[in-house]
Residue frames as a rotation matrix with the C-alpha (Angstrom) as fourth column:
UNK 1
0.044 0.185 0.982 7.97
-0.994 -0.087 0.061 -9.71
0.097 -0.979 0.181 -53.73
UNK 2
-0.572 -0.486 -0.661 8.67
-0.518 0.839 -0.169 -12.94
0.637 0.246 -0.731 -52.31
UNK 3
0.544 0.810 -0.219 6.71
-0.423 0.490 0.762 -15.52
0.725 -0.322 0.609 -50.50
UNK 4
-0.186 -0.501 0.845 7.56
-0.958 -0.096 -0.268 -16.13
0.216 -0.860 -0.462 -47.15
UNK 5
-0.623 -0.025 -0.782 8.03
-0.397 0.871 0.288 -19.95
0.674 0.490 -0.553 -46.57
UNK 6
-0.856 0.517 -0.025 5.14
0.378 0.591 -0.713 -21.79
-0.354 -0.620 -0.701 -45.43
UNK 7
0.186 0.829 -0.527 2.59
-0.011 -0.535 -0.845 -18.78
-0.982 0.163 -0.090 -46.27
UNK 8
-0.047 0.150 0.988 1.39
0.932 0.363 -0.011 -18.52
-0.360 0.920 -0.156 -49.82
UNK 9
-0.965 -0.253 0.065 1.17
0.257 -0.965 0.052 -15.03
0.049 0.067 0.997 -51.71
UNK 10
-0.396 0.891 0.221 -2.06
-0.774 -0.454 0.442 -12.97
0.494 0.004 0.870 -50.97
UNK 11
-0.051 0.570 -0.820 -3.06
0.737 0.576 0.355 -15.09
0.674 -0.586 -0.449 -47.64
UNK 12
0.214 0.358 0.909 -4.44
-0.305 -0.859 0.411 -13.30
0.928 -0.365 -0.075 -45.35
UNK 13
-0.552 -0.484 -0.679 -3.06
0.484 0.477 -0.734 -13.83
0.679 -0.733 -0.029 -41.89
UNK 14
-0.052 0.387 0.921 -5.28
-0.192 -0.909 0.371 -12.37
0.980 -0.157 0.122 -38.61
UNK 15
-0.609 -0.607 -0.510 -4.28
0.447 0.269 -0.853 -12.04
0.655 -0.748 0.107 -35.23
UNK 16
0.535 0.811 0.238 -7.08
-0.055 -0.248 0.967 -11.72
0.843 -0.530 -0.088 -32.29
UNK 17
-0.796 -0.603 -0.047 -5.37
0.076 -0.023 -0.997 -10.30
0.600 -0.797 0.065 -28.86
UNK 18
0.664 0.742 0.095 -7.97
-0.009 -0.118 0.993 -10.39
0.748 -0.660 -0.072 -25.94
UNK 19
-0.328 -0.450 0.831 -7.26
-0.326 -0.771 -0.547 -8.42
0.886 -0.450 0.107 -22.93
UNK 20
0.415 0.626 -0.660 -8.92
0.545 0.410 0.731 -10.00
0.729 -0.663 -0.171 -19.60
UNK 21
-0.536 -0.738 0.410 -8.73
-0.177 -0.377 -0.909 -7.38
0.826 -0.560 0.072 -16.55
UNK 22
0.079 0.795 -0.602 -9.64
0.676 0.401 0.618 -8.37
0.732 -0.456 -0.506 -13.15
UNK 23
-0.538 -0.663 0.520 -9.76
-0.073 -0.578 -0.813 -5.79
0.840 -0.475 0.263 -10.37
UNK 24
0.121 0.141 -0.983 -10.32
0.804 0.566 0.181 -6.61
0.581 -0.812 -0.045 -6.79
UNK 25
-0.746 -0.314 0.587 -11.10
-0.335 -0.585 -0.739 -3.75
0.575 -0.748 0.331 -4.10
UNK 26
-0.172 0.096 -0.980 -10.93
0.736 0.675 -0.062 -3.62
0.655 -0.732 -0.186 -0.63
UNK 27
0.536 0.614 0.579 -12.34
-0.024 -0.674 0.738 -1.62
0.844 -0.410 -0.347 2.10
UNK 28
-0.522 -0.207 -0.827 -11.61
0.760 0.327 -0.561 -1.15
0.386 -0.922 -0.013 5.69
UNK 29
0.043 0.352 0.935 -12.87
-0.285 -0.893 0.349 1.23
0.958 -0.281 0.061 8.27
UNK 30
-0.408 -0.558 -0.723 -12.23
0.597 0.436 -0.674 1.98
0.690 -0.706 0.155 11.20
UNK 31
0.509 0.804 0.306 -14.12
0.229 -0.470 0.852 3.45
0.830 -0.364 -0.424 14.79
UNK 32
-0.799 -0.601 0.016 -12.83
0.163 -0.242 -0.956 5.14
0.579 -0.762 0.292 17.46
UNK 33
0.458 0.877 -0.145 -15.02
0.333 -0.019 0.943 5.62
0.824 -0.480 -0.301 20.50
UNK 34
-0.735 -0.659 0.160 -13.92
0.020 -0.256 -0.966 7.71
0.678 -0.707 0.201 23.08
UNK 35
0.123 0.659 -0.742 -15.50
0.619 0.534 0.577 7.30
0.776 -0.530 -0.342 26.49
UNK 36
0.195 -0.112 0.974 -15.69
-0.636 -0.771 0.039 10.00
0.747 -0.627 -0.221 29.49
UNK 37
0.125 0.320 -0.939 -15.45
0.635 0.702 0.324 8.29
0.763 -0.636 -0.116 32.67
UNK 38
0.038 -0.030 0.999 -15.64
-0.398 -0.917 -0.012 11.17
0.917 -0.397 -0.047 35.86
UNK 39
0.305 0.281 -0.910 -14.47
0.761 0.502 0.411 9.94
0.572 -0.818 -0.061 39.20
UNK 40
-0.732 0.093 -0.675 -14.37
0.577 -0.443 -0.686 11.16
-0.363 -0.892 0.271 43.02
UNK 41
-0.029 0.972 -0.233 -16.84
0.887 -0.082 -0.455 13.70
-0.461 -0.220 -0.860 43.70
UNK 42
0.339 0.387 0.858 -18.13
0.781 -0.624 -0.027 16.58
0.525 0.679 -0.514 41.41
UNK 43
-0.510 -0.825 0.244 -16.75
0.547 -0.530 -0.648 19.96
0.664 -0.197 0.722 42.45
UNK 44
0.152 0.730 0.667 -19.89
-0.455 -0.547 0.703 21.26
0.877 -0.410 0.248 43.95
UNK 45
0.571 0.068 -0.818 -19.22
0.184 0.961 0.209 18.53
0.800 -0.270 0.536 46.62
UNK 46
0.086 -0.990 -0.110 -16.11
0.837 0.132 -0.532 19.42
0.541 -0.046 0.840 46.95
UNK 47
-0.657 -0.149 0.739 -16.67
-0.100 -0.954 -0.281 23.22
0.748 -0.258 0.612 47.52
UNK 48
0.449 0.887 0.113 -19.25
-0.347 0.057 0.936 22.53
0.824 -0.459 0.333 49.53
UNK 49
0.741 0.031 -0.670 -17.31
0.609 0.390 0.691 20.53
0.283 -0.920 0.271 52.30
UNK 50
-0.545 -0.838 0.014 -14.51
0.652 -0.435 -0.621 22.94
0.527 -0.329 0.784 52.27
UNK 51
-0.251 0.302 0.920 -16.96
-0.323 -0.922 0.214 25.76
0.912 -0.243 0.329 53.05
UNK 52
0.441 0.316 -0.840 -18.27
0.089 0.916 0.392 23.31
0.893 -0.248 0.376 55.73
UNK 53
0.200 -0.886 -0.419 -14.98
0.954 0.274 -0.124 23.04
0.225 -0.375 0.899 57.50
UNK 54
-0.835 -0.512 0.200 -13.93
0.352 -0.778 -0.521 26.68
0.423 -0.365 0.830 57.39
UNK 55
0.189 0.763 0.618 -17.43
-0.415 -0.508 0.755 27.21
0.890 -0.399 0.221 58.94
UNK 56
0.786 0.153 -0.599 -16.88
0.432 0.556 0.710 24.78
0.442 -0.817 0.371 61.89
UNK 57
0.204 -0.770 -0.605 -13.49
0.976 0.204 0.069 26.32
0.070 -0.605 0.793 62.48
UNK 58
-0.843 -0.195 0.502 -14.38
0.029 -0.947 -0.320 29.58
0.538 -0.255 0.804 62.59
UNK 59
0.243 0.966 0.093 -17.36
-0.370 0.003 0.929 28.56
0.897 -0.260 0.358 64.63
UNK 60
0.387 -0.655 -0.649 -14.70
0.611 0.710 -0.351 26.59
0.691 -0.260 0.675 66.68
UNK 61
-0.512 -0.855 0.088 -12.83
0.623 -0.440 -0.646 30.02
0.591 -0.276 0.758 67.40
UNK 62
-0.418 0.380 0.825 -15.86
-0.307 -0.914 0.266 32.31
0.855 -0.142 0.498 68.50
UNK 63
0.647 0.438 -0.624 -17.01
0.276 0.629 0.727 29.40
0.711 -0.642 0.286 71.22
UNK 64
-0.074 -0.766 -0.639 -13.30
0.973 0.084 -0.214 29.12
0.217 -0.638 0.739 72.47
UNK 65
-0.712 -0.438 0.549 -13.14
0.435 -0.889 -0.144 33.27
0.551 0.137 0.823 72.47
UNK 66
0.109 0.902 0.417 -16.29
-0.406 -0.343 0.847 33.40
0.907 -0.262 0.329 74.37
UNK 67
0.593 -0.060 -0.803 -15.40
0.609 0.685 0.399 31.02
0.527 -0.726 0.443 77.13
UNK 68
-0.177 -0.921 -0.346 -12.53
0.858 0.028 -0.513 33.04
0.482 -0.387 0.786 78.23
């Protein structure tokens, strides 16, 4: 066996790798918000003035039908 130049025979040579890991996490999140928002007037309202109305105009017709 020969001697590799520079190194002597039976030297011991030893070799130290070190690893270094860095890991970095990130987050996010995210909200939604939904909002109702109800305009003009509520259906009760609503039914309410129609019924109104077809009272007055059928109150409207039995006046006019009476006069004659």
């Amino acid at each position: 066996m020969q001697a590799i130049q520079g190194f002597a025979e039976g030297t011991t040579t030893t070799v130290t790798t070190t690893a270094t890991s860095s890991t970095t996490i990130t987050s996010s999140t995210t909200t939604t918000s939904t909002v109702e928002v109800t305009t003009g007037l509520p259906a009760e309202y609503t039914y309410a003035a129609v019924a109104v109305a077809v009272i007055a105009i059928i109150a409207a017709a039995v006046l006019v039908t009476r006069r004659r």
